[in-house]
N, C-alpha and C positions, 0 to 999 in steps of 0.2 A: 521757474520756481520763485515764488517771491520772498524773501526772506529779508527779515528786519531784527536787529538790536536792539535789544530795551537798554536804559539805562543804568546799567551795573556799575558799569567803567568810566561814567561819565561820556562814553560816545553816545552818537547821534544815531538817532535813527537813518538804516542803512549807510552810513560812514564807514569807510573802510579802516580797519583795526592794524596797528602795528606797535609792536613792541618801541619803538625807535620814534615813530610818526606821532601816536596817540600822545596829549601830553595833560597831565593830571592838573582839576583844580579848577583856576583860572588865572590869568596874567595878574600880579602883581596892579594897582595900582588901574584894574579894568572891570567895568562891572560885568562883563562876556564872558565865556567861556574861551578856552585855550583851542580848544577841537574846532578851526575854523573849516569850514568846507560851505560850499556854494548853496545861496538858498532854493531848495527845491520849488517850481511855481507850483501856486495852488489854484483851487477852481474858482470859481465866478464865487464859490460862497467863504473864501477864503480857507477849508481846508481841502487838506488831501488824504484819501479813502487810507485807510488801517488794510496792509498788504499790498497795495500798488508803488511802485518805486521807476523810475526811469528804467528803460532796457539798457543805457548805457553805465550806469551803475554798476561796479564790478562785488562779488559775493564779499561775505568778510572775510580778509587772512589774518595770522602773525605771518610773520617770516618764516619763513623753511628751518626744520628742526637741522640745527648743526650735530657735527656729528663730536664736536669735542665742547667741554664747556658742560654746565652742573644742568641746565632745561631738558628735559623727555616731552614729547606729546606723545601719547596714548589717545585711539578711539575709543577703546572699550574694553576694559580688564573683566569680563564675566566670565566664569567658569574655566577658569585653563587649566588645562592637562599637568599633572605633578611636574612631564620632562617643558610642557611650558613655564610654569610658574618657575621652574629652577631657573630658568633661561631669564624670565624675567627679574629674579633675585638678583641673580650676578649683573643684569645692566645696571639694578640702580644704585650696588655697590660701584659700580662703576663714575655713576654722574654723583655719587657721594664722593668718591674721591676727588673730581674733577673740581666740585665744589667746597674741597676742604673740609666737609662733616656736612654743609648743605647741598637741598637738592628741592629742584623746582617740577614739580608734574602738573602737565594742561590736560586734561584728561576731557575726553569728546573732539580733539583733535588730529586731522588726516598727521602725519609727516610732510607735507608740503605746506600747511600753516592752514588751512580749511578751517574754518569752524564748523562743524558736523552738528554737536551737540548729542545728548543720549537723554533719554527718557527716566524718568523718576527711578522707576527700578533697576535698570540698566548702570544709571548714576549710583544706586546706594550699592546694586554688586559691585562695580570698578572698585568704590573705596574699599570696599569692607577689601575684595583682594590686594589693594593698596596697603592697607594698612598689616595684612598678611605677612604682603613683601618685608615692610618697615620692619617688622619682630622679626626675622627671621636675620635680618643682616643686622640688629642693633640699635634702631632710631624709631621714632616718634612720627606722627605725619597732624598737618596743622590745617585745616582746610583754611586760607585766605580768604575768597570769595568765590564766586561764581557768575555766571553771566546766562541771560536767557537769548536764546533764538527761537522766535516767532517765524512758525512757517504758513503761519496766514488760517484759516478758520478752517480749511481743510485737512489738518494736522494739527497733533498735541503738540504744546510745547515743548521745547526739550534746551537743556543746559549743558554749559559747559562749565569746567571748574575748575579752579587754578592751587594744588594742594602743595604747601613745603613740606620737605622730609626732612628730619634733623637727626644727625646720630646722639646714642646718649652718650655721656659722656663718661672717658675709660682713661684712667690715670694723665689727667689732666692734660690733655691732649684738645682741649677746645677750642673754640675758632675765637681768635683775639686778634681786636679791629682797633686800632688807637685813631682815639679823635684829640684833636689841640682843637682848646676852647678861646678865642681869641673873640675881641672887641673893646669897645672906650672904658675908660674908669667908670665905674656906680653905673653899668648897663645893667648887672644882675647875673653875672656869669658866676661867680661862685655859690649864690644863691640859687639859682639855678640848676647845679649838680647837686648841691645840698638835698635839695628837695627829691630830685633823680634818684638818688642813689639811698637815701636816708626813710624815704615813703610817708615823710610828713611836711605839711605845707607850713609856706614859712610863716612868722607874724607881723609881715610888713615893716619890721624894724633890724630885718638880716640874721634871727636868729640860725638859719636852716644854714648857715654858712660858718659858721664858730668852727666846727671841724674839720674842716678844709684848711685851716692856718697850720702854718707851721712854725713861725716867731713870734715872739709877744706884740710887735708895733704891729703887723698885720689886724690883730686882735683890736687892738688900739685904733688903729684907724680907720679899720674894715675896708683897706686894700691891701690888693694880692703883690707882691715884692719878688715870690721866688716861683719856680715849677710843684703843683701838689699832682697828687695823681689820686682818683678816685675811678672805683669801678662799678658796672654796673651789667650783673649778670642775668642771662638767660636759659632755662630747661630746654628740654630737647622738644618738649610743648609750645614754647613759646613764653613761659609764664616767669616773669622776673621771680628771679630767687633771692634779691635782697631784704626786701620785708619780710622778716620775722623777728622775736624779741632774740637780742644778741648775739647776733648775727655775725661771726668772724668773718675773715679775710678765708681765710681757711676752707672753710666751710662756703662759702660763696662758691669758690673754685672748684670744689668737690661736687658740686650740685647743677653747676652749669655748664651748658654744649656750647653756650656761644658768650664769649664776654669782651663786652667795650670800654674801655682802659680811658678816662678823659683825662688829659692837661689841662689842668687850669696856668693857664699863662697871663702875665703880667698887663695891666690896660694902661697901665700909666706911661706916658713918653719917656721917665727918666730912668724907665725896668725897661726901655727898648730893645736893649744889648741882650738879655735875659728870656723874652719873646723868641728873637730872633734865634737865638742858641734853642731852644725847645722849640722849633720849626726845622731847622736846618740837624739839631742830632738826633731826634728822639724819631725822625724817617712815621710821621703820621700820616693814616692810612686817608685819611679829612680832616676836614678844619669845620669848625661851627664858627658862624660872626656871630656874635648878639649884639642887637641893637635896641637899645631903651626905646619904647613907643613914646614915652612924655617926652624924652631929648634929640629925638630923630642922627640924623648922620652928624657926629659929632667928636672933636678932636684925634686920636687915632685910629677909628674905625676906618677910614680910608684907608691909611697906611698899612693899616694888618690884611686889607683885604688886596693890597696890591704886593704886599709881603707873599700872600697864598698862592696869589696868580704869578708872580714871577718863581716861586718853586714849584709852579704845577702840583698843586695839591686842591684836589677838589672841594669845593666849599661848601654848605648848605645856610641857609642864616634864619636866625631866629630870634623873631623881636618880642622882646618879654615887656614886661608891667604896663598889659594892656588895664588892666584892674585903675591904673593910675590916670589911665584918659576918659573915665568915664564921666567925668566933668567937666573933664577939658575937649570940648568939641568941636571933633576934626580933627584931632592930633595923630590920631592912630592912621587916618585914611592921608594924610599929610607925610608922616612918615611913610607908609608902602610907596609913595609918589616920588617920595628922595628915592628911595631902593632901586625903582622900577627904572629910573634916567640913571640912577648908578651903576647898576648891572647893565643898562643895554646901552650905555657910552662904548665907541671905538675900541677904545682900553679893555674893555670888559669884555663885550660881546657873548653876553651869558644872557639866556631867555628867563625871567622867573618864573615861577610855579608858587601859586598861593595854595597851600594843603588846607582843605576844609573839611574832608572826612577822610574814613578808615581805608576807603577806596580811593584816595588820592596818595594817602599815606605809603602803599604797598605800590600802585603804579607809578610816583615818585621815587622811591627806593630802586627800583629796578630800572629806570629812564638814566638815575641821577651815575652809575655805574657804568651806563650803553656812552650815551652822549656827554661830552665834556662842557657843553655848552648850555642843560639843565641846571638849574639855580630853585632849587625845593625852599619856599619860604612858609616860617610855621610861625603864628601868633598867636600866645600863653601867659597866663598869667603863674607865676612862684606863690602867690597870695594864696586865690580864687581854684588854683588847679586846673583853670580852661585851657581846654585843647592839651592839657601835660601827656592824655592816654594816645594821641595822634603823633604826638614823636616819640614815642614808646613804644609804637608799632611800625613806623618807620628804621627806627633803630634794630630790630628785633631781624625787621624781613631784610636788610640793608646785606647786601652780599658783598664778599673779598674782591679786593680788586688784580689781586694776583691767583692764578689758577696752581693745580695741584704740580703740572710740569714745572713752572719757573721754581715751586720750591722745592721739588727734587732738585735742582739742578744747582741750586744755591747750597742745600743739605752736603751734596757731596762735592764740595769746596773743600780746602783747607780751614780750619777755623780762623776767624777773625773777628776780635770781639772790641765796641768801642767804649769809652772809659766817658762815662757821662760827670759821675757822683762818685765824691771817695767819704765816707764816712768811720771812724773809731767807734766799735761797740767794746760794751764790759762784754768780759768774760766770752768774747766772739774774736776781737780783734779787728782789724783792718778789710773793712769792707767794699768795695767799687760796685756801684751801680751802672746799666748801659745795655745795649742791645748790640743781640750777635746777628754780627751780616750775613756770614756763611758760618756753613760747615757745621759742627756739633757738639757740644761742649759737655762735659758728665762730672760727677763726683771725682776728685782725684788726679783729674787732667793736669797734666805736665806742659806751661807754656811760657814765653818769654814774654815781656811790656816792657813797652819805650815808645818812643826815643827821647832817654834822656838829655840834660839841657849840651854834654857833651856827644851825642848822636848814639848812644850806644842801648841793647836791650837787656833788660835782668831775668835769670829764671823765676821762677815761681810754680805753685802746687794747687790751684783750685780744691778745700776741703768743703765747701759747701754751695750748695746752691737753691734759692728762695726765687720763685717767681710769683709775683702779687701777696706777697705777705706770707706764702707757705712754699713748706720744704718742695723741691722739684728734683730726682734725681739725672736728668737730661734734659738737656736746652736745645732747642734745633733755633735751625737759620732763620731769622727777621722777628723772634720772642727777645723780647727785655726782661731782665734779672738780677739778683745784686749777687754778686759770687762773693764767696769768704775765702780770704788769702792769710787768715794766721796772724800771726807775729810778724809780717810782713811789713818795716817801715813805711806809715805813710807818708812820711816825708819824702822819699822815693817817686812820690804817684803825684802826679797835675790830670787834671783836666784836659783831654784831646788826646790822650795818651791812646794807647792799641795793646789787647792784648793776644798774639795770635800763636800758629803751631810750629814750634822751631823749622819745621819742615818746609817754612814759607819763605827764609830767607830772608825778612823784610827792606824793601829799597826806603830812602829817607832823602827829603833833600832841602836843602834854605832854600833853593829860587825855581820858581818853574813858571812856565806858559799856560794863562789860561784865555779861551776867546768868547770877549765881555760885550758885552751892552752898558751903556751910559745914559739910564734911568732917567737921572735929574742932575743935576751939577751947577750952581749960581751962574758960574763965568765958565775956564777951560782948566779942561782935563790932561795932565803932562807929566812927563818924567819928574822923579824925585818927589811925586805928591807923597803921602803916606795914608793910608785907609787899615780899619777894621776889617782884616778877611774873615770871614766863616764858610768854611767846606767843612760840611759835617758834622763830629765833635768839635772841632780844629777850631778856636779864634784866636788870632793874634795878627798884630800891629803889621803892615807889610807897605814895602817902600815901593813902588813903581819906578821900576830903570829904566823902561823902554815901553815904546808903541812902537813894533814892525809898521812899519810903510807910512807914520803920520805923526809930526809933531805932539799934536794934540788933538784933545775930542771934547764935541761937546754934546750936552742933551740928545737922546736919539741916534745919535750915531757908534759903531762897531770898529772892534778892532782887536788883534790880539799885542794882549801888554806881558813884560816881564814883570813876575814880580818875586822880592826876595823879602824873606823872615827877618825882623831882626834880632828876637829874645834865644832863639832854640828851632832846631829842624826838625818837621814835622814829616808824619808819615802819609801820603795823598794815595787815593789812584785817579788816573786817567778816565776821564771822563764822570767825574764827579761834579756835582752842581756845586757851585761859588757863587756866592753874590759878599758884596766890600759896600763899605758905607763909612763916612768921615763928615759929621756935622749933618745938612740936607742933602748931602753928596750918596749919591745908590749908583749901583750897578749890580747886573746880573750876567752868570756867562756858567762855562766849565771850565774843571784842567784839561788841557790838552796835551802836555809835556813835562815831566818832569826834568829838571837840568842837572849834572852834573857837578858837584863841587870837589876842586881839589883838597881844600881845606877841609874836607870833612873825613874824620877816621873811618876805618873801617867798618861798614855798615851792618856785614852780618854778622859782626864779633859779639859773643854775649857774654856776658859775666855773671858768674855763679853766685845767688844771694845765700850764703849758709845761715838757716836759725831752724828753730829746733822742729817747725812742722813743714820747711819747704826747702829739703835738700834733694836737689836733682848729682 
């Protein structure tokens, strides 16, 4: 049988298809296409006949439908039987869990990865029973796109077609993906989300950024100093629910199934420390680089993008104020050319992907998730609006990287909550911002924070809880929220602080073992140096006692070091990512051990805070 692919997906005629293999677009910095595969020969008149293909050519697959994980292939949803259609209800309640509220259906696909394809009619019954299913368990269904298989003149065409399912959304329970916005000063990253999240383009002089500041010099000099966070929500359709006139916080949350929470983080070298702490505590799900098309790879865009890659945080990058190179020629094509030697250097080893349309868009999102080594690059102008709707459907189709098991299994933890932000409101009092690791936090909750600078925890009363600018009565494992603590002295409360369930015991300690990598270092790495640690929320100043088995280290080379606190004992776990930094000096590693102090009080001793709304 001879069968051939048109160009839906951007594959080739007769090329074999894979979720994993096919790669959107094409290379960064290449005029070809990414979907390399061998050139077919042709005849004496240069082509070759429309349905003839090699006999060694194998049919088109995906991969075999897994059996856990948010994807279904379906051949054919026509006419099922009621006790069918129930049966089919509860699978896709099923791959909606698995996907956290999303869910992916191939529809005209075997279970072994076949493309089949179904015929026009065939095609509109499947949806329409699709969509059946979706009302019946609570969600939406979005068709993506489609693909045609040509089975030669002797047969009708017939399609395949790739539909999301999204749940609507039920007392704020939506799927929330945090991106940290990273790249150089004046690349366009706040102007950038400005324009995202606000649904008007800017005027070329950073209007679309004013509200994204959060102190007056930022205003003043139209750079970013602190962490802002802006959100940008989605319906269980697909259809951003941020544009409308006045448009709360509130109300965003209440209308969207899926929302992506940005950091805008700091570009300038001297807000390093600041970057680095909104990388390492705020635990984001990606990282965006933006790189200016008129300034190409320029002062800390390297460093943030090697900042990403040594926490293993997947990256996608996006080069804005192409508007600005349309007179300066070559700049933009100059730029993709730094990108493409950037990303595929030793260090990197990331393939890029230049997104040019809507079907790059949605096979890039799904690649960029499978493989660690996909690098989705999008070029937009904040001005002009180009290509803004290509990462806005990227964004949309972009799935969790953690499945529905890991966060049961985090859910039913003990609670542990990390202290990012302490802020005083009128008439609120004493409020801490931060993100819960495990377990589950509610109105009213009874828990201890610390370790204070003498190692010890205080009780305290959770009376409120706000996630994304509106009230939240329960918080589960890996959401971020600001909890109200009352009258609760914030002089009491730093930064890296913990607040978790008395029932946890918590361990605390000045010195512990962790096993590091030595990034970069001028000369040698050795006892008694002193560095910037950040595990976590956690930064503080830490002395290096020892290297087990080696004097010293230099560039490149491993080893595990002691290292001890010197302000106050901080609270770790074991196997938490570390990376220390002192002038050009980096390192990356884990804890590995916590140490023992005898000098330190009793760890699980807690002390009663009494005032008038948090008596335990």
């Amino acid at each position: 049988m001879d069968v051939q692919l048109t160009d839906h997906y951007g594959t080739k005629p007769g090329q074999k298809t894979s979720n994993v293999n096919v790669t959107p677009g094409r290379e960064c910095g290449s005029g070809q296409g990414n979907n390399k595969t061998k050139k077919t020969r042709r005849g004496k008149r240069g082509k070759r006949k429309r349905g003839k293909k090699p006999k060694d050519e194998p049919p088109p697959y995906l991969p075999p439908e897994a059996e856990e994980g948010n994807i279904e292939y379906k051949l054919k949803l026509v006419n099922p039987t009621q006790y069918r259609f129930e049966h089919l209800a509860t699978q896709l309640k099923w791959r909606l869990q698995e996907g956290r509220g999303e869910a992916v259906y191939q529809i005209g696909v075997e279970d072994n990865g076949l493309l089949v394809g179904l015929s026009d009619a065939d095609m509109r019954a499947s949806l329409q029973t699709l969509k059946r299913m979706a009302e019946k368990v609570g969600a939406d269904i979005t068709l993506l796109r489609e693909r045609e298989v040509d089975y030669g003149s002797d047969r009708s065409c017939r399609k395949i077609a790739e539909v999301l399912v999204r749940k609507v959304p039920d007392d704020q329970q939506f799927l929330d993906l945090r991106v940290a916005v990273l790249g150089n000063v004046d690349s366009g990253k706040s102007t950038l989300l400005g324009v995202l999240t606000q649904g008007e383009l800017d005027n070329g002089r950073g209007r679309a950024r004013l509200n994204l500041f959060r102190h007056l010099h930022e205003i003043q000099s139209g750079r970013t100093s602190s962490i802002s966070f802006e959100i940008l929500g989605f319906n269980s359709k697909g259809e951003v629910v941020n544009y409308s006139d006045s448009r709360s916080a509130e109300e965003i949350c209440e209308s969207s199934s899926k929302m992506i929470t940005f950091m805008d983080l700091a570009g300038h070298h001297k807000y390093l420390k600041t970057t680095i702490f909104g990388l390492t505590s705020y635990c984001p799900d990606f990282a965006m680089l933006v790189v200016g098309a008129n300034t190409g790879i320029a002062g800390t865009t390297r460093e943030h993008l090697g900042l990403a890659l040594a926490l293993k945080v997947p990256i996608f990058v996006v080069v804005s104020k192409v508007d600005a190179c349309v007179c300066a020629r070559g700049a933009l094509e100059r730029t993709l050319r730094q990108l493409d030697r950037l990303l595929k250097q030793p260090g990197c080893g990331k393939v890029p992907l230049l997104v040019a349309n809507d079907d790059d868009a949605v096979t890039a999102a799904q690649q960029f998730t499978q493989s660690s080594s996909v690098t989705p690059i999008f070029t937009l102008s904040s001005v002009t609006g180009e290509n803004l709707d290509l990462l806005k459907v990227f964004l949309n189709v972009l799935p969790p990287l953690s499945n529905s098991k890991e966060q049961e299994e985090l859910m039913q933890q003990l609670t542990e909550f990390q202290v990012d932000e302490i802020y005083s409101v009128p008439d609120v009092g004493t409020v801490v911002g931060g993100t819960l690791y495990s377990g589950v936090c509610g109105e009213g909750e009874r828990l201890v924070v610390g370790p204070t600078d003498d190692g010890r925890f205080l009780r305290l009363r959770v009376l409120s809880i706000q996630r994304n600018r509106s009230s939240c009565r329960v918080l589960r494992a890996g959401q971020a929220a600001t909890l109200a603590l009352g009258n609760f002295p914030r002089s009491l409360l730093r930064k890296g602080m913990v607040m978790v369930s008395p029932k946890m015991k918590p361990i605390i300690c000045w010195s512990f073992e962790a096993a590091v990598v030595l990034l970069f270092h001028a000369k040698t790495f050795r006892s008694g140096f002193q560095v910037t640690v950040h595990v976590g929320n956690v930064r503080q100043t830490a002395t290096v006692e020892c290297l087990h088995g080696k004097e010293e280290l230099r560039t490149g080379e491993s080893a595990v070091v002691c290292f001890r606190f010197l302000k106050h004992p901080e609270y770790l776990r074991v196997g938490a990512k570390l990376l220390f930094r002192e002038g050009v000096t980096k390192g990356i590693g884990h804890v590995a051990q916590l140490l023992p102090d005898l000098n330190t009080p009793d760890q699980n001793h807690t002390h009663n805070h009494n005032n008038n709304n948090n008596i335990t």
